[in-house]
Legacy VTK file of the C-alpha trace (Angstrom):
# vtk DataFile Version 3.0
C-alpha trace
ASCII
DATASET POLYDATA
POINTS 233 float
-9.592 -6.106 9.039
-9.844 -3.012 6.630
-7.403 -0.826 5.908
-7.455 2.978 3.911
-4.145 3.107 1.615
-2.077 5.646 1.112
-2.797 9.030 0.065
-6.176 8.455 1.464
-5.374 7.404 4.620
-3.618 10.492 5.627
-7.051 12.264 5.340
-10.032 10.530 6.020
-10.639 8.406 9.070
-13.638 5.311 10.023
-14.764 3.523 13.167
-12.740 0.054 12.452
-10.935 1.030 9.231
-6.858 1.463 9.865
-5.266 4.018 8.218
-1.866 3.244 6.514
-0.316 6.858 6.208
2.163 7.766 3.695
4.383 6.999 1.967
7.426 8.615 3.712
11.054 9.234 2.443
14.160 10.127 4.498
13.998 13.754 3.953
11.015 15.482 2.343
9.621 16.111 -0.693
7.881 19.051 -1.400
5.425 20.082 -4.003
2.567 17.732 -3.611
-0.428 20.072 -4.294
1.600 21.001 -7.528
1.839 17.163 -8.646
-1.993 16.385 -7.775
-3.171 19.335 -9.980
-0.531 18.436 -13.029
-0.576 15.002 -13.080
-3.707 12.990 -11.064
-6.305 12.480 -13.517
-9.496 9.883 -14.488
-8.320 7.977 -17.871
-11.117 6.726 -19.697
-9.057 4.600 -21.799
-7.630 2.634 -19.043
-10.788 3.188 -16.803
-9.238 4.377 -13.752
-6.957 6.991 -12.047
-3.568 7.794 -13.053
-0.875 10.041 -10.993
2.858 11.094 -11.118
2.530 12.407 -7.737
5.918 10.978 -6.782
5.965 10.525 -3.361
5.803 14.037 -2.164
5.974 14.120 1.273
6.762 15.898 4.750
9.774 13.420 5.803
9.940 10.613 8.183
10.529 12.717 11.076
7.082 14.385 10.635
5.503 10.503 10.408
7.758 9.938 13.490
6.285 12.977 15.494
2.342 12.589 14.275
1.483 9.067 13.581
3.061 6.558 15.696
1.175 4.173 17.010
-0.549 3.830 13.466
0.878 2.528 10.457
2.986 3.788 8.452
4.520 3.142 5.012
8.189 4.040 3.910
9.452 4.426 0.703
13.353 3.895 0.165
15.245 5.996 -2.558
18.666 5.241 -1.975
20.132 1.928 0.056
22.226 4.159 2.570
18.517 5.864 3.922
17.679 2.302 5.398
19.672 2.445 8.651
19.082 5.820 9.056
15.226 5.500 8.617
15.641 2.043 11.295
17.522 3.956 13.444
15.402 6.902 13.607
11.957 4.961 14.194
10.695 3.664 17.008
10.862 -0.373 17.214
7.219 -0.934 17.608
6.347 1.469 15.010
3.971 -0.567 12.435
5.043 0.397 8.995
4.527 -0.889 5.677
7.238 -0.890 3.348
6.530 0.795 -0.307
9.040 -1.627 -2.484
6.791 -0.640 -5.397
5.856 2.832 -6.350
5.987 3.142 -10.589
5.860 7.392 -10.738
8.772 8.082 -8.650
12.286 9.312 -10.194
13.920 6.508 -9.006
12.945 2.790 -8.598
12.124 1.601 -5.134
15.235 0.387 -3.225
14.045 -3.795 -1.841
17.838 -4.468 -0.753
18.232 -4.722 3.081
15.066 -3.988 4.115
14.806 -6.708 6.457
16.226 -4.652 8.810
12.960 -3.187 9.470
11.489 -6.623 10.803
11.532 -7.203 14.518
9.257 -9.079 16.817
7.826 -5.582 18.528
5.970 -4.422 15.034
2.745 -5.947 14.877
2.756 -5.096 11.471
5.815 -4.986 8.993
3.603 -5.409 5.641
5.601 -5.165 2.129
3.680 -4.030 -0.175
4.499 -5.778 -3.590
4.225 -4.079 -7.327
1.099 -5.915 -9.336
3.667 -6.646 -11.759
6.015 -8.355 -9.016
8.197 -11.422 -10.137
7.677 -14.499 -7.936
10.863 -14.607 -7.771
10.549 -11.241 -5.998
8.241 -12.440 -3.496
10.367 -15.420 -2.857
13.767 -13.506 -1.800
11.123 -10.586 -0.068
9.612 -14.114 2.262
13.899 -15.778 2.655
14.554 -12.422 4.333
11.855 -12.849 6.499
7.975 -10.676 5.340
4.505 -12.429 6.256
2.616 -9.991 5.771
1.840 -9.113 2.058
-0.117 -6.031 0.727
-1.444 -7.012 -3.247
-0.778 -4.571 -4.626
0.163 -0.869 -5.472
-0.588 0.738 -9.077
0.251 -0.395 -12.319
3.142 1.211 -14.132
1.487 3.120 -17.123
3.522 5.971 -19.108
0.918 8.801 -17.382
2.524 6.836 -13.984
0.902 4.661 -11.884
-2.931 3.506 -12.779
-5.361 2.387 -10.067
-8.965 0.958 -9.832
-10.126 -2.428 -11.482
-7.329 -2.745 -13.724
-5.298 -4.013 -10.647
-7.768 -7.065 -10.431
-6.017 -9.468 -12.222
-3.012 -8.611 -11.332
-3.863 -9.005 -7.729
-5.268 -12.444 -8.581
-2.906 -14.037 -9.661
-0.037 -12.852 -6.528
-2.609 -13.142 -4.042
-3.350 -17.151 -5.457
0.310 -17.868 -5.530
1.283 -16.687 -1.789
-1.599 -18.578 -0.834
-1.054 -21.592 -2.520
2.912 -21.466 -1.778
3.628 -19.563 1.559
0.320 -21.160 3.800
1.476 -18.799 6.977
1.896 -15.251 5.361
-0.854 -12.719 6.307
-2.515 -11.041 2.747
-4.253 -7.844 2.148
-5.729 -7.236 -1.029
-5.853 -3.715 -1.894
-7.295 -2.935 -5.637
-10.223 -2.183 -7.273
-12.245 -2.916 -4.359
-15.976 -1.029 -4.821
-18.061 -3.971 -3.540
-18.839 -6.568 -1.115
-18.324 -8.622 -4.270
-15.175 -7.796 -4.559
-14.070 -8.339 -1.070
-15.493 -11.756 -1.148
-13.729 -12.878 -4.454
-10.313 -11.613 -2.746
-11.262 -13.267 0.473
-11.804 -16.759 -1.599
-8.287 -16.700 -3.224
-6.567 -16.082 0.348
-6.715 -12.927 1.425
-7.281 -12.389 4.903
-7.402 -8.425 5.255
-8.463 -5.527 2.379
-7.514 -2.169 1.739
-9.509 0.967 0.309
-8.468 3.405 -1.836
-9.245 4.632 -5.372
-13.198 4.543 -4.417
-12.328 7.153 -1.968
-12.678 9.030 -5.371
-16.222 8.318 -4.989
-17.786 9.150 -1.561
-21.642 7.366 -2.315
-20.145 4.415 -3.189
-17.953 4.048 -0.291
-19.684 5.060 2.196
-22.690 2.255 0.992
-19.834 -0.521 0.635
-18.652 0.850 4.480
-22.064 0.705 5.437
-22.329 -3.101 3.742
-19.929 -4.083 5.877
-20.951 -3.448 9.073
-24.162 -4.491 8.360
-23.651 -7.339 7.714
-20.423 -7.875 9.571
-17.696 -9.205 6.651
LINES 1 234
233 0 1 2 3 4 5 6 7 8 9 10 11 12 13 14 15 16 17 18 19 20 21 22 23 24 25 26 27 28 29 30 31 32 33 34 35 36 37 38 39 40 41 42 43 44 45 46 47 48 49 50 51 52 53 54 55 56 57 58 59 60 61 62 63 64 65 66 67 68 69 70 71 72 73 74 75 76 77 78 79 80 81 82 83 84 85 86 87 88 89 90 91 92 93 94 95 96 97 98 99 100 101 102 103 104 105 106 107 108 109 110 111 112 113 114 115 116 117 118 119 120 121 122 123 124 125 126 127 128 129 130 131 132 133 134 135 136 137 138 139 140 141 142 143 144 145 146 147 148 149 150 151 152 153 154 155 156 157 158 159 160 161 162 163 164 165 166 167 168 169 170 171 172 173 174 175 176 177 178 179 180 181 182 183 184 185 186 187 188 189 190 191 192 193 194 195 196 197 198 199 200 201 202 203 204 205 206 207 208 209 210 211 212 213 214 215 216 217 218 219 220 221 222 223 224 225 226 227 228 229 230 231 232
């Protein structure tokens, strides 16, 4: 299964690719166009994208309204928005849950979010920081996640840098859920621009892959899209 990650999956849609829209907050947060023009740029020294968008958002009530039925992810600011964000959703609303975003003012709340697991979400995905402790991912699979998204962007001082710096990093998580936690579900989301790179993911354990930064590049993806479904991977 494919997936298109956050921010891009609020915009472009593909037969048999599953948007993941996002990421949501309690209440909004305005001034994304401002954010993308100051702060999303190429850096040729990392060799990759780099943003301080900060998850700038309509609020979970708009997700509510337009997108159930599809995924969506939720970023937590403060531990006292969790109830209010279970309350408010539906219970069969898939969502992932955004423990890990480096450009916001705040670090990512991962207390109590099991609250958001029942048995009517057929997805409940956490999606870990490339950086992520294993002791992280250890107390994240006690409380009771399967399903694990490797990864979001690396913390960098510009904010959070994407592309095929995230390789590694998504190595060496993906390899140790594998090798540790034999029934979790993993999607590997990072620096994926070829078949090549699906397949590598695919041989460490993952099971399901995510697109994003090469939505930057519309040739490329749409010849990796059309890989795919040629030859069916």
């Amino acid at each position: 299964m494919y997936f298109i990650s956050p921010p891009f999956g609020n915009y472009f849609s593909f037969p048999k690719l599953y948007q993941i829209k996002g990421s949501y907050t309690l209440e909004p947060r305005y001034g994304l166009l401002g954010q993308i023009i100051k702060t999303l740029r190429y850096n040729f020294e990392y060799g990759g994208w780099t943003n301080k968008i900060g998850l700038r958002n309509k609020g979970i009530d708009y997700a509510i309204k337009n997108y159930n039925g599809e995924i969506v992810s939720i970023a937590i600011l403060n531990k006292e928005d969790i109830p209010k964000i279970v309350k408010k959703i539906p219970e069969n609303m898939n969502v992932e849950i955004n423990v890990s975003c480096p450009n916001a003012e705040k670090k990512m709340i991962d207390e109590d979010i099991n609250l958001f697991l029942n048995d009517k979400r057929k997805w409940c995905i956490l999606k870990l920081s490339p950086t992520c402790e294993f002791a992280s991912i250890d107390k994240y699979y006690k409380m009771g996640f399967r399903q694990f998204h490797c990864s979001n962007t690396i913390p960098v001082k510009e904010g959070g840098l994407s592309g095929k710096s995230l390789i590694p990093y998504n190595k060496k998580l993906i390899k140790h859920i594998n090798e540790n936690y034999k029934e979790t579900t993993i999607i590997a989301g990072g620096g994926i621009t070829t078949i090549d790179d699906i397949i590598m993911y695919k041989d460490i354990g993952a099971k399901h892959f995510a697109f994003s930064s090469v939505m930057f590049h519309p040739l490329k993806f749409l010849m990796l899209y059309y890989q795919i479904k040629k030859y069916n991977i």
